[in-house]
Structures are given as structure tokens and as C-alpha cells.
C-alpha positions, 0 to 999 in steps of 0.5 A, spaced: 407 850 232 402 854 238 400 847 239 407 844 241 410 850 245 403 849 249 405 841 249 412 844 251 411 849 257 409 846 263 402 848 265 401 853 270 398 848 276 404 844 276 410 849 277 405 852 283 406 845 285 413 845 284 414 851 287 411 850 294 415 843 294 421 847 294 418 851 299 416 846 304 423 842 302 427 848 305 423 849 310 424 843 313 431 843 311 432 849 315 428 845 321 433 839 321 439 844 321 435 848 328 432 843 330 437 842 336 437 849 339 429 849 338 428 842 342 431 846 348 425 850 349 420 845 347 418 842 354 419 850 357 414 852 350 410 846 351 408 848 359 406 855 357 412 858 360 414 865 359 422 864 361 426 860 356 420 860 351 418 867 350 423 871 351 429 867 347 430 867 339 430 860 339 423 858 344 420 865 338 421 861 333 419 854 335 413 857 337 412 861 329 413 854 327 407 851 331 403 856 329 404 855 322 398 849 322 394 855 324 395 860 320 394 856 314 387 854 316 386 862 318 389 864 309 384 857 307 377 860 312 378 866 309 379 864 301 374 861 302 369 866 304 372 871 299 371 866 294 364 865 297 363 872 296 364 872 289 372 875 290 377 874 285 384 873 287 381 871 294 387 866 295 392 871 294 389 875 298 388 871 304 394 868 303 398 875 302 393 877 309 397 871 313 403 872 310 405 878 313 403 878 319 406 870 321 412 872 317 414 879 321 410 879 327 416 874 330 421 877 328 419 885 331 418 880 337 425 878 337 428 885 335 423 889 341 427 883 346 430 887 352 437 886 354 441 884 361 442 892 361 434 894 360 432 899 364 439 901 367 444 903 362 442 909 357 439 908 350 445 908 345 444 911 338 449 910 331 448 914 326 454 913 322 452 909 315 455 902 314 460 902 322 456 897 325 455 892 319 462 890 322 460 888 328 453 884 325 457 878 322 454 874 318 447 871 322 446 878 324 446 881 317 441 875 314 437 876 321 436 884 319 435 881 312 429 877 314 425 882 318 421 885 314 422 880 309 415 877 310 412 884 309 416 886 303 414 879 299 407 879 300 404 887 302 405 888 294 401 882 292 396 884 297 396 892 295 396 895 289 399 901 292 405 898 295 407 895 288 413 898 286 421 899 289 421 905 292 415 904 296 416 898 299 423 901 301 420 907 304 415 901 307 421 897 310 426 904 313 420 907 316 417 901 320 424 899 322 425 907 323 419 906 328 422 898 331 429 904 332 425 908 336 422 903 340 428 900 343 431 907 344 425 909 348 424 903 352 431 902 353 432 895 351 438 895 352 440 894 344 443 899 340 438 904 335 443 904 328 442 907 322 445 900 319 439 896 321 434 900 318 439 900 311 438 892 311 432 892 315 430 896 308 435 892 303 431 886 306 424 888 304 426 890 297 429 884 296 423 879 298 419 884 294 423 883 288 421 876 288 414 875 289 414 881 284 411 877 278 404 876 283 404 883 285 397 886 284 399 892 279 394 898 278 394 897 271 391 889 273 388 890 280 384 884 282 377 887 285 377 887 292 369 887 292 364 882 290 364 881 282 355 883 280 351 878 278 348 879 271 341 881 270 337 877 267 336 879 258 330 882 256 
């Protein structure tokens, strides 16, 4: 009976497999549905130019997607130094590592971008839970969904500390709390609401709920260090 439910379930490889097809499907499905804004910034991204590749949502995330060759090289280099090292999990790390930083620095770039008032009109504050999701709509919600999404996802899988709900919720409010207070002291022209830092947060716990079978427990930590090399018998 042992031998046929292992016969019966997939091996472990080939749902890695699948899950990454799906990812990459998704991925080029969201692509092909962008892909006529984002080729308005291309020629402005592709002659280096800061107006209409840099300071637009759309030129960020053309941008994010160029790079992602990239960042996959710099997760394989440092997999294989770790794994050349003698590290366990040097996959999961690297990978976790790159995630977080590809997947959120684009969105806090495209939060921190001022508005036609920087500089000009005062800094506006909303303290008031719940008013302001109203005025989000739909793409506003998602968008603030998806800040700290990277974050939430991979920071438990990378570090142990971080492996629980109410930790990555702490971790999501308080770096959307520092985003809030960025924009309030630069004058960004952007409103600092007490709804963005609650689905800033509500989006990190939820990317963190799904990655939540990978993350790195206390009880089964992988070793960041070197495994030693046995000494020889007698």
C-alpha cells in the first residue's frame, strides 16, 4: 500500500516543475494584457531617458521586467557560492534574497513618485480607517495590495524570525508606516492614509500565507553556515 500511494503521488521535482510553469504563464499573461502601455515607454527606457521611463509606473515596471534576466543570474551565482560553501537551503535563500529586493524595491519607487503639487501644496495626512478605500477603487486596492507582497512572501522563507503572522504584519505596517512618512516629509504631493499602511500590511500577510509551507520555522531552520567536514575515524 506504502509502495503504490508513492506510485500515486507526484514526486516533489515535478510539482517544482509545474508551479514554476504556472508562475511563468501568469507572468507572460499579465505581460501580453500591459504590453500596450508598457511599449509606450520603451523607446524613452531603451535611450536611457530619465522623463517617461523613470518617473512613470509604467516605464518602472518595463523596466522591472528587463531586469528580471538579471536577477535571476545574481539568485543562480549566489546558489551556487552558497552550495559550494557547503550551505544548505543555498537555493531557497538566494532565491528568497533576490526576491525581496526585485519584487518590492519597484513598488516603493513607484509609491515614493511625486505628484504635479511636490514641493508646493502642504502635506495632507488621513487618519480616519477605511475613508480613503472608497477613493482607492479597484487598481488602487490590488496596487497597495502588492507593495510589500515580495517582502511578505519571501522574508519568512529566508528568516526564521520573521516566520509567523503577526511578525510579517508588524513588518508590513512598519515599513509602510516609514513609505507614509516619507511622502508626508518630502511633500510628494500624495496623501500619507492610515488605509494604505492597512492593505500595505493585509497584502504582506497574504503573500506570507502563501509561501507559508517554505518558510524557515525555528524548529526546522536550515544552517546559514557551512556544514563541517567529518574528521576522519581512528
Amino acid at each position: 500500500m506504502n509502495h503504490n500511494a508513492s506510485m500515486s503521488a507526484p514526486p516533489r521535482n515535478v510539482r517544482g516543475i509545474v508551479l514554476l510553469g504556472l508562475a511563468i504563464l501568469g507572468m507572460a499573461s499579465a505581460v501580453f494584457i500591459v504590453r500596450g502601455p508598457l511599449m509606450m515607454s520603451a523607446p524613452m527606457c531603451m535611450a536611457g531617458r530619465w522623463h517617461g521611463c523613470f518617473d512613470t509606473f509604467n516605464g518602472v515596471v518595463l523596466m522591472t521586467l528587463v531586469a528580471l534576466p538579471l536577477a535571476l543570474l545574481v539568485v543562480w551565482a549566489l546558489a551556487r557560492r552558497r552550495r559550494a560553501a557547503g550551505v544548505t537551503s543555498a537555493w531557497r535563500m538566494s532565491l528568497a534574497e533576490v526576491g525581496m529586493v526585485h519584487g518590492t524595491a519597484p513598488f516603493i519607487w513607484m509609491t515614493m513618485m511625486p505628484g504635479g503639487g511636490a514641493g508646493t501644496v502642504p502635506a495632507r495626512v488621513s487618519l480616519v480607517p477605511l475613508r480613503d478605500l472608497v477613493t482607492m477603487g479597484p487598481l488602487g486596492i490590488v496596487g497597495n495590495l502588492l507593495v510589500f507582497a515580495a517582502l511578505g512572501f519571501f522574508a519568512p522563507m529566508r528568516f526564521a524570525a520573521l516566520a509567523s503572522v503577526p511578525r510579517i504584519l508588524a513588518l508590513g505596517a512598519g515599513c509602510s508606516v516609514l513609505v507614509e512618512t516619507a511622502q508626508y516629509v518630502l511633500r510628494l504631493d500624495r496623501v500619507s492614509s492610515v488605509d494604505d499602511v492597512l492593505v500595505n500590511a493585509a497584502g504582506a500577510v497574504l503573500a506570507a500565507l502563501a509561501s507559508r509551507r517554505w518558510w524557515r520555522t525555528t524548529a526546522q531552520a536550515p544552517s546559514d553556515q557551512p556544514r563541517p567536514a567529518l574528521a576522519p575515524a581512528g
